[in-house]
C-alpha positions in Angstrom: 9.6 34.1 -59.0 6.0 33.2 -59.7 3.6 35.0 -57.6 1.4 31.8 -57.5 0.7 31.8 -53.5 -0.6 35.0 -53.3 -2.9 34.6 -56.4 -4.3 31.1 -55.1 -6.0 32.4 -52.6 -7.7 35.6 -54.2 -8.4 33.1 -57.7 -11.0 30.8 -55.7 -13.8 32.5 -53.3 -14.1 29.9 -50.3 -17.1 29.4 -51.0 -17.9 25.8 -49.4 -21.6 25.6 -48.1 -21.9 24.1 -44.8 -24.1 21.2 -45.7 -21.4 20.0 -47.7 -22.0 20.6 -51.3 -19.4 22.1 -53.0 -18.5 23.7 -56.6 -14.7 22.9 -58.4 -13.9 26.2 -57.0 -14.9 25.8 -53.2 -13.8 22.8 -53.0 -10.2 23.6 -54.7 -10.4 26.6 -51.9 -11.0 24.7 -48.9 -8.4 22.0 -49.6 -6.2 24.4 -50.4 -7.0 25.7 -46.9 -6.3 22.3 -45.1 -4.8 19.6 -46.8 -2.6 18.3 -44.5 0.8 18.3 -47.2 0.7 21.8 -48.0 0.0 23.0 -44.4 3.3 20.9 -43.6 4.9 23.2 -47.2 3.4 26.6 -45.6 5.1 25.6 -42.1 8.5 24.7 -44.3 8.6 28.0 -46.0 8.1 29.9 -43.0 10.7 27.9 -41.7 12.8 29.2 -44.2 11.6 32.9 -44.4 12.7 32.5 -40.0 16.7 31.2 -41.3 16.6 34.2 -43.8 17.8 36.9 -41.8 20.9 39.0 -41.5 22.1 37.5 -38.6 22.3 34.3 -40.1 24.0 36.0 -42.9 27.0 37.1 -41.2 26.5 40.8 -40.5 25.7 41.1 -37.1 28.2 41.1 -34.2 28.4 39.1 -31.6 27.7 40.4 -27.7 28.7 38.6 -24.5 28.7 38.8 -21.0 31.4 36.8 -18.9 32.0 36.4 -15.2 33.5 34.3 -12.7 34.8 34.4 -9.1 37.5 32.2 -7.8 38.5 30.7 -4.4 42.0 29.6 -3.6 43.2 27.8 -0.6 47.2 26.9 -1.3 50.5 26.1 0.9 52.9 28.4 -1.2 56.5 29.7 -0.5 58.0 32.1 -2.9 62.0 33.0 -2.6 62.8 36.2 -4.0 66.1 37.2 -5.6 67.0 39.4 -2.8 67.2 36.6 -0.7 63.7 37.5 0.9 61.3 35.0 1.3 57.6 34.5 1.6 55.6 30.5 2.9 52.3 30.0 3.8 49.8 27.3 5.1 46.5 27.2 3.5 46.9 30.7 1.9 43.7 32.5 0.5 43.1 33.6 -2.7 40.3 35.5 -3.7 39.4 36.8 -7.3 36.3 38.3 -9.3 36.6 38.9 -13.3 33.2 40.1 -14.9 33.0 42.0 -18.5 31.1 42.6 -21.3 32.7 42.0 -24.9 31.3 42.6 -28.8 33.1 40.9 -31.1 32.4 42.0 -35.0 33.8 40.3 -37.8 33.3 42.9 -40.7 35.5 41.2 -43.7 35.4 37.6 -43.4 35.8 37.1 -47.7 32.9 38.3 -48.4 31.2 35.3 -47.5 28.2 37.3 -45.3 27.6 38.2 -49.0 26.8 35.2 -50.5 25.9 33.7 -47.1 22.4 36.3 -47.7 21.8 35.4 -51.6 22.0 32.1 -50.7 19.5 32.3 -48.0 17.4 34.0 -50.5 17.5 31.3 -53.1 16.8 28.5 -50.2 13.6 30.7 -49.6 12.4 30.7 -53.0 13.3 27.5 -53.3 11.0 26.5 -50.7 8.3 28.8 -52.1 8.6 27.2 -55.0 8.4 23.4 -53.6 5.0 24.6 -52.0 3.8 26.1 -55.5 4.4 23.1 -56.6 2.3 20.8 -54.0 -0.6 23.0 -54.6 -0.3 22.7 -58.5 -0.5 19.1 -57.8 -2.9 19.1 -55.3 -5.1 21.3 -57.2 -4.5 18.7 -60.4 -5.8 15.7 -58.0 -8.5 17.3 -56.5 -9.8 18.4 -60.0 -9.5 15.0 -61.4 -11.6 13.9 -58.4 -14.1 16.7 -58.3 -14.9 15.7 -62.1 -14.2 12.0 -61.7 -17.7 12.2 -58.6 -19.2 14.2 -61.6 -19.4 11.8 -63.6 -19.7 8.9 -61.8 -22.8 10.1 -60.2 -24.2 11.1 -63.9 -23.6 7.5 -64.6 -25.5 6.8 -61.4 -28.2 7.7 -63.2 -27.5 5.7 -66.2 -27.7 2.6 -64.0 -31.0 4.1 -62.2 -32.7 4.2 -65.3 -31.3 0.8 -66.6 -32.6 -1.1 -63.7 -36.1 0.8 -63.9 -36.2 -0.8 -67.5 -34.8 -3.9 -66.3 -37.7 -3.7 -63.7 -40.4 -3.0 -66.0 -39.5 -5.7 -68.3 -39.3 -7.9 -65.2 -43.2 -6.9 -64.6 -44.7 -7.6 -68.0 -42.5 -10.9 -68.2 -43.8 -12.1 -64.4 -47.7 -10.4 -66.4 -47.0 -12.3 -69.8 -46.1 -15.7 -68.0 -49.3 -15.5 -65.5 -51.3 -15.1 -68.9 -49.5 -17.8 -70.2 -47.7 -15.4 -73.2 -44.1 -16.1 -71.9 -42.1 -18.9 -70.9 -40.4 -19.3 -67.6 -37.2 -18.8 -69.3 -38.1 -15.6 -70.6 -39.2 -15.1 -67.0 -35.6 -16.3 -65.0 -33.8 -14.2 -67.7 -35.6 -10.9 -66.8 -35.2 -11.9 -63.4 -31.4 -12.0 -64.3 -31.3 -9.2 -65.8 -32.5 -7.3 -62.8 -30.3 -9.1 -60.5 -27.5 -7.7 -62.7 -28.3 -4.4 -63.2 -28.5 -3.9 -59.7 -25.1 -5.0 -58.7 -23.7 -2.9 -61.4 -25.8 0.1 -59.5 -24.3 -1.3 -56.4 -21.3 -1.6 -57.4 -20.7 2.1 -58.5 -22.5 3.5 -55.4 -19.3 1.8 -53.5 -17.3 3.7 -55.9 -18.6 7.1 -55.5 -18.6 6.3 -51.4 -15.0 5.5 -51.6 -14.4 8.1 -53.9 -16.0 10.8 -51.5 -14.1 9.4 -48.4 -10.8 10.1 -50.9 -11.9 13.6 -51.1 -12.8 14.3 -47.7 -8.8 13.1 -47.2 -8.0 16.4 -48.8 -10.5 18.7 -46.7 -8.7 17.2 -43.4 -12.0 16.0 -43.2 -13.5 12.2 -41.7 -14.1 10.0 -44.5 -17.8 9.5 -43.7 -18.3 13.4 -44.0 -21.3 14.7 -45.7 -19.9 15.7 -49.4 -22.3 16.5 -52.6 -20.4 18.0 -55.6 -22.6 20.4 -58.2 -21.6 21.3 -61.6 -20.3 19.8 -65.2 -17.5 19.1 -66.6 -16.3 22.3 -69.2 -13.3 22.2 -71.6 -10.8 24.9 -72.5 -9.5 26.2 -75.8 -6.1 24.6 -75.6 -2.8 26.5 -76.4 -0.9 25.7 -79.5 2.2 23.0 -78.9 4.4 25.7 -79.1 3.0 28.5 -77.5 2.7 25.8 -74.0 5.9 24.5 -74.9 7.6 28.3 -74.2 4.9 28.3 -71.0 6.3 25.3 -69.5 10.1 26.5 -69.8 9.1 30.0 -67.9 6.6 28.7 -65.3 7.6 24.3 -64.6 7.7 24.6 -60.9 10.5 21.4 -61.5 12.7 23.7 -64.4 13.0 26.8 -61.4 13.9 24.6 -58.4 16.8 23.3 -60.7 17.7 26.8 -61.6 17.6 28.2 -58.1 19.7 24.6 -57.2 22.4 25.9 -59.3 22.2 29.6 -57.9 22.6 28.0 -54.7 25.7 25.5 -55.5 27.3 28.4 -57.1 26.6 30.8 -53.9 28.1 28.3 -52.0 31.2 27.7 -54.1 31.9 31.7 -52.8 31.4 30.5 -49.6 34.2 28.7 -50.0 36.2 30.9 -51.8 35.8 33.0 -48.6 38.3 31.2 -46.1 41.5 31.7 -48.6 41.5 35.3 -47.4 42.0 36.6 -44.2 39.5 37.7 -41.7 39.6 40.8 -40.2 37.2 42.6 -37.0 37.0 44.6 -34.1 36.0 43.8 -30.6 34.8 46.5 -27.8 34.7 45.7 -23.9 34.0 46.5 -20.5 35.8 44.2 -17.9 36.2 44.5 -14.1 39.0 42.6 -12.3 39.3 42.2 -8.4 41.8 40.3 -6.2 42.9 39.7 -2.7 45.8 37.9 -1.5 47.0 37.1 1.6 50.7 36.2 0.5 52.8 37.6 -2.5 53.9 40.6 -3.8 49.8 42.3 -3.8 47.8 42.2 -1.3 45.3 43.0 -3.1 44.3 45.1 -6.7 41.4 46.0 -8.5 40.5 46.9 -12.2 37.9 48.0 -14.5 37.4 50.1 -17.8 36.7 49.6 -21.5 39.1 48.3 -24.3 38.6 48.3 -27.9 40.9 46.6 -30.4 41.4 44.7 -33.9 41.9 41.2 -34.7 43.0 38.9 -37.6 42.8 36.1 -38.5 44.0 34.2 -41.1 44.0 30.5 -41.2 47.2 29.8 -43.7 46.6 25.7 -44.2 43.3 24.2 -43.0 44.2 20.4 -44.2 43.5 20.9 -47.9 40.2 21.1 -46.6 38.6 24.2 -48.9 40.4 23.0 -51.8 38.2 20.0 -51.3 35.1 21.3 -50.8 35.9 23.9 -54.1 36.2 20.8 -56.2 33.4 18.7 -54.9 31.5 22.2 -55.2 32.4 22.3 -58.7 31.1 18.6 -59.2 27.6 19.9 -57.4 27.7 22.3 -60.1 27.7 20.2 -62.9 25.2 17.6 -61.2 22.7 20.7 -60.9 23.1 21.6 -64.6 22.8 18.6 -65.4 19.7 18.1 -63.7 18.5 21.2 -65.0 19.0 19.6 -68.2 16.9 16.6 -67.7 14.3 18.3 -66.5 14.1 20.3 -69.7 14.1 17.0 -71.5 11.3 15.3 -69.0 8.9 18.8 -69.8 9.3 18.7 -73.5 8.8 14.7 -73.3 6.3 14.8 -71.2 4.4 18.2 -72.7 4.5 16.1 -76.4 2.8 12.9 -74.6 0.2 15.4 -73.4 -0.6 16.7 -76.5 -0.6 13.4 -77.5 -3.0 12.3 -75.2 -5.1 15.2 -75.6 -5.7 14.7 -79.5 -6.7 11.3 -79.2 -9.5 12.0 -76.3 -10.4 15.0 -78.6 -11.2 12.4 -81.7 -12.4 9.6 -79.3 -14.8 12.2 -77.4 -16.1 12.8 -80.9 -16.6 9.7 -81.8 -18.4 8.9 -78.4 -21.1 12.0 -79.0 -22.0 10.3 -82.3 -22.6 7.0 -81.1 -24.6 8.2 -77.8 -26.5 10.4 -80.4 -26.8 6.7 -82.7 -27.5 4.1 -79.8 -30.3 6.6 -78.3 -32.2 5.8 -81.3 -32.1 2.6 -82.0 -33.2 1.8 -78.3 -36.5 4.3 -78.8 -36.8 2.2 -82.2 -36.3 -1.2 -80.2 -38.6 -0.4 -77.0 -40.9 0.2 -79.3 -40.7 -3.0 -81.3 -40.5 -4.9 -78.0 -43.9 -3.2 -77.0 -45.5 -4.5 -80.2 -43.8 -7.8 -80.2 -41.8 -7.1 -83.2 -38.7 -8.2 -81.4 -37.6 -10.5 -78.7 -36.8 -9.9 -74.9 -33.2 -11.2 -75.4 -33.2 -8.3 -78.1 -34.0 -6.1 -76.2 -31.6 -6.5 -73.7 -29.2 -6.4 -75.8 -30.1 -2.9 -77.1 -30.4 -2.0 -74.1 -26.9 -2.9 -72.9 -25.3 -1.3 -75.8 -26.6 2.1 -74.6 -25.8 1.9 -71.2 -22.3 0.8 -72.6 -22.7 3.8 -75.0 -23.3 6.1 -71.9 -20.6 4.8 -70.2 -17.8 5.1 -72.9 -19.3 8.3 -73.4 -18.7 9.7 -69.9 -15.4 8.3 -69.6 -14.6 10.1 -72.7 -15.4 13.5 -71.3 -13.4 12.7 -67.9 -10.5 11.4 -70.2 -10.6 14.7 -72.2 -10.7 16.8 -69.1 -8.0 14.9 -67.4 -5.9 15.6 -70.4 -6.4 19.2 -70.4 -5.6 18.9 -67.0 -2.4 17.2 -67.6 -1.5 20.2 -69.6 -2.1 22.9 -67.3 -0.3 21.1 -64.7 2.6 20.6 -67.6 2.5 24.1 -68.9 2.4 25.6 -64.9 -0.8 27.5 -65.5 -2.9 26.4 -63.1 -5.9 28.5 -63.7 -7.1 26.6 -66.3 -6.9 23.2 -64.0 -10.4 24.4 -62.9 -11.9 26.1 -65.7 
């Protein structure tokens, strides 16, 4: 059993400040704290820690308190064999039984035995369907944390594109007054602008809808005050084989279908349980009381304690735990067999991760050089613009290209950290989903 829930909440300090600006960590911490799907998980595994107990189990008695007091009102006539006889109109009976009783079944198959591992396995089974919600809460919160990152890094991408875009606008509105542009020149810079600012409109909606998503997680309204601080940082990733091995031992998906097949196979003992008899003991304390006004007692009265054994042993019960035995056994084979798959769907899906994370370590690369490339040539250009070397058109161009540049070039960093992501969440080590 991983020990995930406890270490969550001593990994990340809550740490959120109240103004709403928040780190990956604090963040992480206070949805962690009140997302509204693993607040439902908690309240399921509690539910399940409540069922585990040994009174559900089978190894507790049962104790009961009975009583009842009867009123009779009958025409009777009794004949006896000595030829006496007894009639009445409207004869009264009246009669009080009360008593306490513990019954205690203490061999019933031995099926309080695997009635308790069972309800151990449904526990960690639980546990372990919370572990994973958190691991995949964590993942989606990360991937948004660093996804607001970068958007508002290319916020200011767009910012300083449409200052340029607004200077050029200036000098082509200066140039045409002076008569050293043309009006085109003049309703293309005008274009350009117009442009330039939807696309800086355009991802300031983003970033707003992306903040509302995130304020989802903190149980929080959507128009919440929300800031995020920090860059994005990259791991040293595991070798293939090394995270293969990981994601065997700790893929919250590969232990539920273990503990499923602990469970089916707990239950086939369950089973097994009513082919043998069951034996147990009762103790009581009963009180009797009776008055008659015809018949052989007028009246009689009793009370004491009793103890006693009882068996019980149901012979034929309609084929009916043959049946479950062999659907049991078909359960059985489902659960290995989903075991199975889910080996399969780790090592697939763990390959396609490395996969991914080898190309957006090459095109991340590639991305660094050509920022470092089309920074260059648009010093080399603005200055050529300023002394009329090249045209406005030319400029824009160059200047699209490295906004384009900066753009690829962000994307490439969140692609990277989302793959790395992908891993941790693969691989079931979910510290490094926020390193």
């Amino acid at each position: 059993m991983r020990f995930l829930l406890i270490v969550c909440i001593g990994f990340f300090a809550f740490t959120a400040q109240a103004q709403g600006k928040y780190t990956i960590d604090s963040y992480i911490a206070e949805m962690l704290q009140k997302d509204f799907g693993i607040t439902m998980m908690r309240n399921e595994v509690k539910i399940a820690e409540n069922n585990n107990n040994i009174g559900a189990a089978g190894y507790l008695p049962t104790v009961g308190i009975y009583a009842d007091q009867n009123w009779t009102d009958n025409n009777t006539r009794q004949e006896f064999f000595s030829g006496q006889t007894n009639q009445a109109k409207s004869a009264k009976n009246n009669s009080a039984n009360a008593g306490i009783r513990l019954d205690w079944t203490f061999f019933d198959g031995f099926k309080m035995f695997a009635t308790d591992k069972k309800l151990n396995a449904l526990q960690d089974i639980s546990t372990l369907n919370l572990t994973a919600e958190m691991e995949m809460k964590i993942y989606q919160a990360s991937v948004m944390f660093y996804t607001l990152v970068q958007q508002k890094k290319l916020n200011t991408t767009y910012e300083q594109a449409l200052e340029l875009s607004k200077a050029r606008y200036d000098l082509m509105k200066t140039k045409l007054d002076f008569g050293a542009a043309t009006e085109i020149q003049m309703i293309q810079a005008r274009l350009d602008l117009t442009a330039d600012s939807a696309v800086l409109l355009s991802n300031l909606r983003d970033i707003e809808n992306l903040k509302a998503d995130m304020n989802r997680f903190l149980a929080k309204n959507s128009d919440a005050p929300l800031d995020v601080q920090g860059d994005i940082s990259f791991v040293q990733s595991a070798s293939y084989e090394s995270s293969l091995e990981a994601s065997k031992a700790q893929s919250s998906n590969l232990l539920i279908a273990k503990a499923n097949i602990a469970v089916r196979d707990l239950e086939r003992k369950e089973y097994q349980s009513y082919y043998y008899p069951q034996v147990g003991l009762y103790g009581q304390y009963a009180f009797a009381s009776s008055k008659n006004q015809i018949g052989i007692l007028n009246s009689s009265r009793a009370y004491g304690t009793g103890v006693g054994l009882t068996l019980q042993w149901n012979i034929l019960n309609k084929m009916s735990t043959y049946t479950s035995l062999k659907n049991n056994k078909l359960q059985v084979e489902n659960a290995e067999l989903q075991l199975q798959n889910e080996t399969f769907v780790v090592e697939s899906e763990l390959r396609k991760t490395y996969n991914e994370l080898e190309w957006a370590r090459r095109n991340l690369n590639l991305e660094e050089q050509n920022i470092q490339e089309s920074e260059l040539t648009f010093r080399i250009a603005q200055n050529a613009f300023e002394s009329g070397a090249i045209t406005n058109l030319e400029l824009r161009e160059v200047q699209f290209s490295i906004v384009q540049a900066q753009s690829r070039y962000l994307q490439a960093q969140l692609t990277f950290k989302t793959a790395e992501l992908n891993l941790a969440l693969t691989t079931g080590d979910f510290k490094k989903l926020v390193n």
